[in-house]
Steps between C-alpha positions, in 0.01 A plus 500: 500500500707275289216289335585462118193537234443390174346667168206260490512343861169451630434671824272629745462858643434412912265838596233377173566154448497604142701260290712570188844484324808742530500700160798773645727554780674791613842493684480805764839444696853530384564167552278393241247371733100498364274703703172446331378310235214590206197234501267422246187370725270222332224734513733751246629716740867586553669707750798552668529331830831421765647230510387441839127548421517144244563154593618222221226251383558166582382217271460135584662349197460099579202465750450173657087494461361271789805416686565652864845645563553328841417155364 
């Protein structure tokens, strides 16, 4: 997987739903490519998970309260 991660992206872990923030990576390939990352949960815990396991939050940044997108 080529997804890139951030020390102190917000993400989710897919299997829990557990949400958190990537504290460490580790590069497992020659190439350089990350593997898994290290998450710090919002309940405390942190454990190493794949990359494949997490998804990236997504944040609304500008919501348009009230109005309807096919208008």
């Amino acid at each position: 997987m080529s997804e890139t991660y951030d020390l102190g992206e917000s993400v989710v872990h897919r299997g829990s739903g557990k949400m958190g923030e990537v504290v460490d990576a580790a590069e497992s390939t020659e190439d350089g490519i990350t593997e898994s990352i290290k998450i710090k949960c919002e309940d405390g815990s942190t454990d190493w998970h794949s990359v494949s396991e997490v998804s990236k939050m997504l944040y609304e940044t500008d919501p348009t309260s009230g109005k309807n997108l096919f208008d």
